[in-house]
C-alpha positions as CSV (number, residue, x, y, z in Angstrom):
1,X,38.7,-31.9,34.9
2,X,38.9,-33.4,38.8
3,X,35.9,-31.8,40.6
4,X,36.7,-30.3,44.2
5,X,33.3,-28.9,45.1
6,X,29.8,-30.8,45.2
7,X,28.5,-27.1,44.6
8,X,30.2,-23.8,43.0
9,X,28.2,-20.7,43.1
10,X,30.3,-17.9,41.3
11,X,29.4,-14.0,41.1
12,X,25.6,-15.1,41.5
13,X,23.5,-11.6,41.2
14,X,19.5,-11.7,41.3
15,X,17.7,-8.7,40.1
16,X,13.9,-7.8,40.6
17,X,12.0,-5.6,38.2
18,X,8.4,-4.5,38.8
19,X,6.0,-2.2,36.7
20,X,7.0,1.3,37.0
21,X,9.6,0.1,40.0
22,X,13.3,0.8,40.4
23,X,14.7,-2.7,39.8
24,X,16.1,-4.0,42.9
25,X,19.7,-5.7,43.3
26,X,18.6,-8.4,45.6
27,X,22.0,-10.6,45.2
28,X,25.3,-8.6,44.7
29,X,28.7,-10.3,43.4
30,X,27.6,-13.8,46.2
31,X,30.1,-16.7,46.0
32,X,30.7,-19.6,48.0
33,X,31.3,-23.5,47.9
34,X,29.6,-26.4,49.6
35,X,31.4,-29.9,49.8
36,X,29.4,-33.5,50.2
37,X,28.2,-33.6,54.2
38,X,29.4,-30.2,54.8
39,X,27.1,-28.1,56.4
40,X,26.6,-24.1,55.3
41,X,25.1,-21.3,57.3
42,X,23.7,-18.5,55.7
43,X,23.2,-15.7,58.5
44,X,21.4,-12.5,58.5
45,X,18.7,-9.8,59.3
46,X,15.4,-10.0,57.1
47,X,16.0,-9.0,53.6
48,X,19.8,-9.5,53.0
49,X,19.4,-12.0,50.3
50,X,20.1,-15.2,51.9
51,X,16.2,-17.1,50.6
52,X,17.0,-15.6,46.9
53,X,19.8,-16.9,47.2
54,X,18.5,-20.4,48.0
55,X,15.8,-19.9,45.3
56,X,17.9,-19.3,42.4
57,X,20.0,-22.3,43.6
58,X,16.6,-24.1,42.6
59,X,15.8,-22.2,40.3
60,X,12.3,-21.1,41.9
61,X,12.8,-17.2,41.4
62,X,9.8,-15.6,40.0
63,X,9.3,-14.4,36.4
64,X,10.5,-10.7,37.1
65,X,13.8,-11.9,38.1
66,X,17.1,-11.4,36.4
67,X,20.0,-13.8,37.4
68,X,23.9,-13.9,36.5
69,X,26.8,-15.7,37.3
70,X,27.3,-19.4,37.5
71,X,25.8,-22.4,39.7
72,X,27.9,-25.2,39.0
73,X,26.3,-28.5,40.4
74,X,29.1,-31.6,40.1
75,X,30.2,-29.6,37.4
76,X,27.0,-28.7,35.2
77,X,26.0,-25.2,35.3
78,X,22.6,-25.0,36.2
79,X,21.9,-21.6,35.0
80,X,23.4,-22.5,31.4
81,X,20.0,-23.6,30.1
82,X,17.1,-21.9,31.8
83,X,14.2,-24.3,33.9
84,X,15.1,-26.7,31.2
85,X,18.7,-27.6,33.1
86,X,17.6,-26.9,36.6
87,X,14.6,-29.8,35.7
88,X,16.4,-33.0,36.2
89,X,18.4,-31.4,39.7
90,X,15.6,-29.9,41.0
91,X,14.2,-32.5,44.4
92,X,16.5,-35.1,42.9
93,X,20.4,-33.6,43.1
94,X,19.3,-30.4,45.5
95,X,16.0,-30.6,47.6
96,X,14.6,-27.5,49.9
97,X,12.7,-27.4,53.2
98,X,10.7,-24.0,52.9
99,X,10.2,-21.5,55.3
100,X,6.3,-21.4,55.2
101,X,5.8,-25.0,56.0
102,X,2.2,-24.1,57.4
103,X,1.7,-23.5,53.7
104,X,3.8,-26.0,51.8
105,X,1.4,-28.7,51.5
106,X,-2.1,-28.2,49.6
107,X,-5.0,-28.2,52.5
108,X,-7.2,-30.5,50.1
109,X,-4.8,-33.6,50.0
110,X,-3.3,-36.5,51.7
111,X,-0.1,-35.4,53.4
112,X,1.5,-39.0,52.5
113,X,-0.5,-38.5,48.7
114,X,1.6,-35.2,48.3
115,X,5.1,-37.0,49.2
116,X,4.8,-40.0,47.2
117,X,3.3,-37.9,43.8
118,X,6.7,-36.4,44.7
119,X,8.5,-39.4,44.2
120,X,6.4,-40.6,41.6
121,X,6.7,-38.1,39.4
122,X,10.1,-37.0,40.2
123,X,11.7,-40.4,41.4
124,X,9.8,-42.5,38.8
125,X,8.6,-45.2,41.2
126,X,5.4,-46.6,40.5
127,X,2.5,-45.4,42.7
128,X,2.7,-48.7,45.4
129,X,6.1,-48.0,45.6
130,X,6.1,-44.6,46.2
131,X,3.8,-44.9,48.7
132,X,5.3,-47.1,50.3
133,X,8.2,-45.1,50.3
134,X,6.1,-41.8,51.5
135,X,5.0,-43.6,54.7
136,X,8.8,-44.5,55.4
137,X,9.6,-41.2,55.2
138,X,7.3,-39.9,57.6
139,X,8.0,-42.4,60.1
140,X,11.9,-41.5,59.5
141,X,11.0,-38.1,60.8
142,X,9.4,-39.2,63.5
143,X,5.5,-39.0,62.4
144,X,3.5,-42.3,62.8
145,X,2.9,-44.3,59.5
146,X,-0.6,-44.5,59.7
147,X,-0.7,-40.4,60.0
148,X,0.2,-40.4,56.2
149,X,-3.9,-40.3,55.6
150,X,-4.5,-37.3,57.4
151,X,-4.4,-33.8,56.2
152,X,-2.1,-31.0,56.6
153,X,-5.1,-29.2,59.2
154,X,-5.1,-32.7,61.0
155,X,-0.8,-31.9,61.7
156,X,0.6,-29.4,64.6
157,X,3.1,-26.9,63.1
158,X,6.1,-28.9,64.2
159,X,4.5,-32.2,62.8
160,X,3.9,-30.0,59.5
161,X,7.7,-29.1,59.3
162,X,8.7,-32.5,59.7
163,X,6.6,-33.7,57.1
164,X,8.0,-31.0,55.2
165,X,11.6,-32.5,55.4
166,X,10.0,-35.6,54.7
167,X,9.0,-33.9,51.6
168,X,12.6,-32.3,50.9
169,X,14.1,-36.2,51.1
170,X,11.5,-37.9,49.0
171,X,14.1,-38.2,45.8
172,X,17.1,-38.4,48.0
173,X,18.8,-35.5,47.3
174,X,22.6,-34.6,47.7
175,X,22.2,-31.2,48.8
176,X,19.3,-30.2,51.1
177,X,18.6,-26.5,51.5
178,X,16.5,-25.4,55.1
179,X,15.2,-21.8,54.6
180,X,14.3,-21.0,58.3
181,X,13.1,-24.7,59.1
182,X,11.9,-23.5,62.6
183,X,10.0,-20.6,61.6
184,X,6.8,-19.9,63.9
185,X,7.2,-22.9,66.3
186,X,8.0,-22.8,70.3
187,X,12.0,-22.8,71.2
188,X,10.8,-27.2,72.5
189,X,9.9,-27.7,68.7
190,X,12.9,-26.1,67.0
191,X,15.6,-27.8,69.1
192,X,13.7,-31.3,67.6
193,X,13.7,-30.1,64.5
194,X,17.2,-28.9,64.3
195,X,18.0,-32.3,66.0
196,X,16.2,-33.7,63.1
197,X,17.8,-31.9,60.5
198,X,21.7,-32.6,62.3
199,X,20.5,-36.4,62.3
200,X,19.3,-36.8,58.8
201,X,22.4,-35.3,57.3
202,X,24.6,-37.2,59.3
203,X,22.7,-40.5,58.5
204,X,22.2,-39.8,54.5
205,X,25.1,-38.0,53.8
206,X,23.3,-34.9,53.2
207,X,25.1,-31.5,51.9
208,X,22.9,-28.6,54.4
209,X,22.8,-25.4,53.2
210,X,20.7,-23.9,56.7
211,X,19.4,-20.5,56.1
212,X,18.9,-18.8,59.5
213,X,18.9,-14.7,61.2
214,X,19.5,-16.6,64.3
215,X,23.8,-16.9,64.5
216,X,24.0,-19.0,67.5
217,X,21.5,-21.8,66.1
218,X,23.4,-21.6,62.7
219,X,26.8,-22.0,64.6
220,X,25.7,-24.8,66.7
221,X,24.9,-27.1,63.7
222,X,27.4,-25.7,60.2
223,X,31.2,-26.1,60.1
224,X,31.3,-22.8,58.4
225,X,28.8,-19.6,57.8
226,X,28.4,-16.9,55.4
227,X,27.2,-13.7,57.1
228,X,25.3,-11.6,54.3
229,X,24.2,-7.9,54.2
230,X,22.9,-6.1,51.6
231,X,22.7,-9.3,49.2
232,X,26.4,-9.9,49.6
233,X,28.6,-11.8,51.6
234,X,30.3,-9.5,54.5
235,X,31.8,-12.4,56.3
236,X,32.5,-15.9,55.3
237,X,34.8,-18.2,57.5
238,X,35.0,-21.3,60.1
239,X,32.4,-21.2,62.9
240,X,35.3,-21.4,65.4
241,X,37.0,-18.7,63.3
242,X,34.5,-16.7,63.3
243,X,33.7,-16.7,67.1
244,X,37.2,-16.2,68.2
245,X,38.2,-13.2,66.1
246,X,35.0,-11.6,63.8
247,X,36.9,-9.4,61.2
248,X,33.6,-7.4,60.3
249,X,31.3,-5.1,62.5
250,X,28.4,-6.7,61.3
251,X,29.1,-10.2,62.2
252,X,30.3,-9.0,65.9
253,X,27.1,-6.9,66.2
254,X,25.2,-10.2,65.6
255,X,27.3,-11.5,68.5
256,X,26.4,-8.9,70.9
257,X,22.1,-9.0,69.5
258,X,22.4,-12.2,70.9
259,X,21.1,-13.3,74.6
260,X,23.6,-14.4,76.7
261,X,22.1,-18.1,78.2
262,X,24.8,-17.9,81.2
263,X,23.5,-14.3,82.6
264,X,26.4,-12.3,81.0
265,X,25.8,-9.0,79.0
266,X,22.5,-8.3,77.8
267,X,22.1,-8.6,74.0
268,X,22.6,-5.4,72.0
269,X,20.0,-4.0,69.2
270,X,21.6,-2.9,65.7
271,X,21.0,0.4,65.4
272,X,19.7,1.5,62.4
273,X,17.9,-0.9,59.4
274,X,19.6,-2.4,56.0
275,X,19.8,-0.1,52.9
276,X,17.1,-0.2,49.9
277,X,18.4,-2.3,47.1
278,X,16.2,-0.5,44.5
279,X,18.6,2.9,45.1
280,X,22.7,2.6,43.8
281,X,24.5,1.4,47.1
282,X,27.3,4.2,47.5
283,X,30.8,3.1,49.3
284,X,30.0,0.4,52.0
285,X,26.4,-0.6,52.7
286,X,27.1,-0.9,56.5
287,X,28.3,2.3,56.9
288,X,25.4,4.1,58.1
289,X,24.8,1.6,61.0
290,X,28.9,1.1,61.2
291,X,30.2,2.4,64.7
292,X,34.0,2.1,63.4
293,X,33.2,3.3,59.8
294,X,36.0,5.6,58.5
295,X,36.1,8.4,55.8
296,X,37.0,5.6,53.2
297,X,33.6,3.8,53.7
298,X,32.2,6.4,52.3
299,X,32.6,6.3,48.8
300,X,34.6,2.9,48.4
301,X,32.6,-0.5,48.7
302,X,35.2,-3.0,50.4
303,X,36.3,-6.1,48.8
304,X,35.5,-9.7,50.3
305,X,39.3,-10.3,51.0
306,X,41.1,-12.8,52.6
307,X,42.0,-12.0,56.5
308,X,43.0,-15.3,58.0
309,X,43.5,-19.0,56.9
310,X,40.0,-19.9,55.1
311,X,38.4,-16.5,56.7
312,X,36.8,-13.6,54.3
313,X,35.6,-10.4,54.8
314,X,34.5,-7.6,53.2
315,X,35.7,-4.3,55.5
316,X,38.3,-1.8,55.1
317,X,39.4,-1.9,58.3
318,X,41.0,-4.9,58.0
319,X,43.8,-3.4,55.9
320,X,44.7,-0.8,59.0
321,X,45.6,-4.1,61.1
322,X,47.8,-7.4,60.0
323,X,45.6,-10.0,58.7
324,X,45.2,-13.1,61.3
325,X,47.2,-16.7,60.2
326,X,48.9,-15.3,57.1
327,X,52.2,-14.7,58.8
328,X,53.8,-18.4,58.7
329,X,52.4,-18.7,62.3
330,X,49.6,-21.7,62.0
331,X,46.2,-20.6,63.5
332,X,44.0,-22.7,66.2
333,X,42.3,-23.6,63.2
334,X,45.2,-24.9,61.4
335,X,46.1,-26.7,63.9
336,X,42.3,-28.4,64.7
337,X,42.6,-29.1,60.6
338,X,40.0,-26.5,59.3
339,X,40.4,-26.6,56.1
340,X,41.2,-23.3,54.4
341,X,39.7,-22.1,51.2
């Protein structure tokens, strides 16, 4: 069998039960593909699913979750076996930068001690070279060696979410995964970080999978994005696809929230909030905050369809118009060699 994808996921659905509680559809029917170097956005407003769907990737979901479908990692299905098969992937095939990084490091310890047990114990170096190895690492993200014997109090949030990547690339990884890597720090200390980030693939041949609510960040560094709602995918496509022609309300609402750094319009709020995912999801989920919803949305959930060469979208009006680039007629895309899936 020739392998095409670094990373499959397939019909991935993550459910959450609690004591006494509806049991909540977190992750709905979500499938997408991730080649080496490529670099993924996942885009969307709190609570669509993009971070449990990051976490069953690694197979970090808590004890009350239920998941299906397939994660196929150079081939080997990761959920086949339970922690057991996720064990030898886990910080050595697919690494994650979390979104808590003021968190991610335990206050009593060595920063550099925490990222070379990492590779000790996961990389199998011996503890000189691991250390060794640790203080490398910080200095490749841009944190003075002799740092590595200070504590995580002794580091300013930005230097804590370096160290944090740091962390991510101790065993180096294949795939990294960055679950709101700028969370909590000034808009001077995310550009660096994002910088970073961009830098770090480039340099390792890193696979990014950048989990993000903010669109324009996301379509500044990935080649392609996945907007989610609801725990499904709502649009998937090119970034230059998707700014040139959206093909679902959502994704051009997320546009228009956005502020306009050359004075233009001023950015729109989304009326409205998500649905629940503990109660049955009836016909589209957008439909409530929808302003072009039609009597079908109702009481038919749209299929993620194809409406253009490599672009998906899950929205009913696209079958009241001709889809874009299927007509013979190659698209700017096409022609710039996006790569249609």
């Amino acid at each position: 069998m020739t392998l095409t994808h670094l990373l499959e996921v397939e019909d991935l659905n993550v459910w959450f039960s609690g004591h006494g509680a509806a049991e909540v559809h977190a992750v709905r029917g979500v499938s997408f593909t991730l080649d080496r170097q490529e670099k993924l956005g996942l885009v969307g407003e709190s609570g669509c699913g993009k971070t449990t769907t990051i976490l069953a990737l690694m197979g970090l979901l808590p004890s009350n979750a239920t998941v299906s479908g397939r994660i196929l990692l150079n081939g080997t299905d990761l959920l086949s076996g339970g922690d057991r098969t996720f064990q030898p992937h886990r910080w050595t095939d697919l690494a994650m930068v979390f979104q808590g990084a003021m968190n991610a490091f335990n206050p009593v310890l060595r920063v550099g001690r925490q990222i070379a047990d990492a590779i000790h114990i996961r990389g199998g170096l011996k503890r000189g070279a691991a250390t060794a190895r640790a203080t490398d690492l910080l200095e490749m993200v841009g944190i003075p060696r002799q740092r590595a014997g200070d504590y995580p109090h002794q580091f300013s949030g930005g230097m804590k979410q370096r160290a944090a990547i740091a962390l991510a690339l101790a065993c180096s990884p294949d795939i990294l995964l960055a679950d709101e890597p700028t969370t909590a720090l000034d808009v001077i200390v995310q550009a660096q970080v994002i910088e970073l980030l961009e830098r770090l693939c480039d340099e390792q041949g890193l696979a990014l999978v950048l989990v993000s609510h903010d669109l324009p960040l996301v379509a500044q560094v990935c080649e392609r994005i996945n907007v989610m709602y609801a725990g499904r995918v709502a649009e998937s496509g090119l970034v230059t696809q998707l700014q040139g022609h959206t093909a679902h309300p959502y994704t051009e609402l997320l546009f228009a929230a956005t502020p306009d750094i050359e004075g233009g319009e001023p950015p729109a709020s989304i009326p409205g909030v998500p649905p629940r995912l503990d109660q049955e999801v009836v016909g589209c989920s957008f439909r409530p905050r929808c302003p072009s919803a039609i009597d079908r949305c109702a009481s038919e959930e749209p299929e993620l369809k194809r409406v253009g060469s490599g672009q998906l979208a899950a929205c009913h009006l696209n079958d009241l118009r001709p889809p874009a680039g299927l007509a013979g007629t190659p698209t700017d895309t096409d022609r710039a060699g996006g790569r249609a899936r």
